[in-house]
N, C-alpha and C positions, 0 to 999 in steps of 0.2 A: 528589501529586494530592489534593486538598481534597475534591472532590464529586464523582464520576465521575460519578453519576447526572445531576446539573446540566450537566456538561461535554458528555455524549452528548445530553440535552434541548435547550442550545445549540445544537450541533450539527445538528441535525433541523430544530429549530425558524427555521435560516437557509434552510429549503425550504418547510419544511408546518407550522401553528401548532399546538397539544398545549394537551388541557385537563390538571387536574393528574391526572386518573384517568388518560388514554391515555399520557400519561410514565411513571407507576407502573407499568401494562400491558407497555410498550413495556422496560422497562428490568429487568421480571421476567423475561424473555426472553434476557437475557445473563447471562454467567459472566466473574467481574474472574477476568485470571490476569497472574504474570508470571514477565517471563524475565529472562536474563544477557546480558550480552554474549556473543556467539561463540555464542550455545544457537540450535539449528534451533526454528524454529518449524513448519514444513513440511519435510520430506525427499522429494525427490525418489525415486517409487516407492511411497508412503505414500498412503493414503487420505485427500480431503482435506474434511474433515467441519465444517472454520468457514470463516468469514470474521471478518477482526479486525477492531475499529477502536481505534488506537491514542491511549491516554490519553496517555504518555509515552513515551520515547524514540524510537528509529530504526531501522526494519530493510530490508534489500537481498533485493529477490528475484531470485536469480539461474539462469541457465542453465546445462548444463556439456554440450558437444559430448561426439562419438564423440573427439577427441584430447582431453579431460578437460579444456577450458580453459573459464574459466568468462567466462560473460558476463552484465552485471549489466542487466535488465530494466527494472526501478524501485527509485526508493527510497519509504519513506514515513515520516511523524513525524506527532508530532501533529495528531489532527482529519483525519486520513487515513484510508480501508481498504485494506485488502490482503490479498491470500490469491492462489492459483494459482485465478484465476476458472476456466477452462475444466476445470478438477476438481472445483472446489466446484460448480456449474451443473449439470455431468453426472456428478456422483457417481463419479467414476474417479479413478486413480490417479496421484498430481500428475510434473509434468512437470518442475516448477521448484523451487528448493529458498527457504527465506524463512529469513531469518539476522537475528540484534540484531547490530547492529554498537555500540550503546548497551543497558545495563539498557532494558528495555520493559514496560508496564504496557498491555494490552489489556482491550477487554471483547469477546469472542471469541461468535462468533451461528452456532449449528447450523444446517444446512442446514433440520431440522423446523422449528425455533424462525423461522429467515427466511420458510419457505414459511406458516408458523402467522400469522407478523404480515402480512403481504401479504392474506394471506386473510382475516382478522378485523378488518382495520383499513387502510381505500383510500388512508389518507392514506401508510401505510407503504410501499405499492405505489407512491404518486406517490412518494417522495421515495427509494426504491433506483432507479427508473426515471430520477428527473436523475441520481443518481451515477453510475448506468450511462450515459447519454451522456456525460457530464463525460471518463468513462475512455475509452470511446471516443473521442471527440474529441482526449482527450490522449495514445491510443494514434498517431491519427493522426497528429497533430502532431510526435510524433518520428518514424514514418516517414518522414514527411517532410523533415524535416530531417536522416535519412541521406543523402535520397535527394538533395537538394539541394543541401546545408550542406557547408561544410569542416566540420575539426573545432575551428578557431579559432573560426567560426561558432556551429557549435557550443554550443562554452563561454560566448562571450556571452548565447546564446539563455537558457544555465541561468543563469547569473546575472543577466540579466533576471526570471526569474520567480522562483528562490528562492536567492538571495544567501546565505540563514542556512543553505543544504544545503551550501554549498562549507568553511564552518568547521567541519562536521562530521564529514562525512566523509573515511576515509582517501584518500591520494592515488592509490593502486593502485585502491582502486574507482573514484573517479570517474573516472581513465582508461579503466577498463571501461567505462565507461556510455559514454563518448563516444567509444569505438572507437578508442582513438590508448595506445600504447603506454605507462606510467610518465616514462622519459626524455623522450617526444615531448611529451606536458603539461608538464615542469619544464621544457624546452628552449623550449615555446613562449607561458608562460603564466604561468610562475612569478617 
């Protein structure tokens, strides 16, 4: 990663434009951290006190039922956020666990530091308010396509929209994510 500070100013600035003081502003407000592969970034039971947005790599947030199996939520890479929204939102103890499935490079936004830019700066409130529809919408979008889709469906749907998630990902998780067994993906896909 060459410029984080550029990369996250990009990033904003494909919503709300930034003179070069409110980027400066904006980008004092986060903390570059990073991870391993396999390292939790959230633990399920854990307070959950950021939201990320990913400079580099890829990480899976995932679910684990009362029988311990786990189910993958989303994924996210580059130019994405993530974090267990309804923990970071309401300040409670996250539900979902966020795993590197690649080395990850974040710049990681305290719940103070979010609510601090929101409040000091409207342009920052307009531009988490699209992400927030954005997630919404793309929450919808795959209930939907549970509720709707096979799971051949499915697969197409994701490789419609991000073709570069299926070379990255292991094959055990993206069977997670699309609700269909390891064998049933090779068997019908591969």
């Amino acid at each position: 990663m060459n410029n984080p500070e550029q990369f996250l100013r990009n990033h904003i600035e494909k919503v709300v434009l930034l003179t070069d003081e409110e980027a400066s502003f904006i980008v004092s407000h986060f903390k570059l951290e990073t991870f391993k592969k396999g390292q939790f970034i959230i633990e399920e039971g854990n307070e959950v006190r950021n939201v990320y947005f990913l400079l580099a790599g890829l990480v899976k947030l995932v679910y684990e039922d009362q029988d311990a199996k786990k189910h993958i939520v989303s994924f996210a890479m580059e130019d994405w956020w993530e974090t267990d929204f309804q923990a970071f939102y309401t300040q409670t103890k996250a539900t979902l666990s966020l795993e590197c499935i690649e080395d990850t490079i974040v710049y990681s936004l305290s719940f103070e530091n979010f609510e601090k830019l929101c409040n000091d700066l409207q342009k920052m409130e307009r531009f988490f308010l699209r992400k927030s529809i954005a997630g919404h919408i793309g929450s919808q979008t795959r209930i939907l396509s549970f509720l709707t889709s096979n799971a051949r469906e499915r697969y197409e749907q994701l490789l419609l929209k991000n073709s570069s998630l299926l070379q990255r990902v292991p094959k055990t998780s993206l069977a997670s994510y699309l609700g269909v067994s390891r064998e049933t993906l090779s068997r019908l896909f591969m």
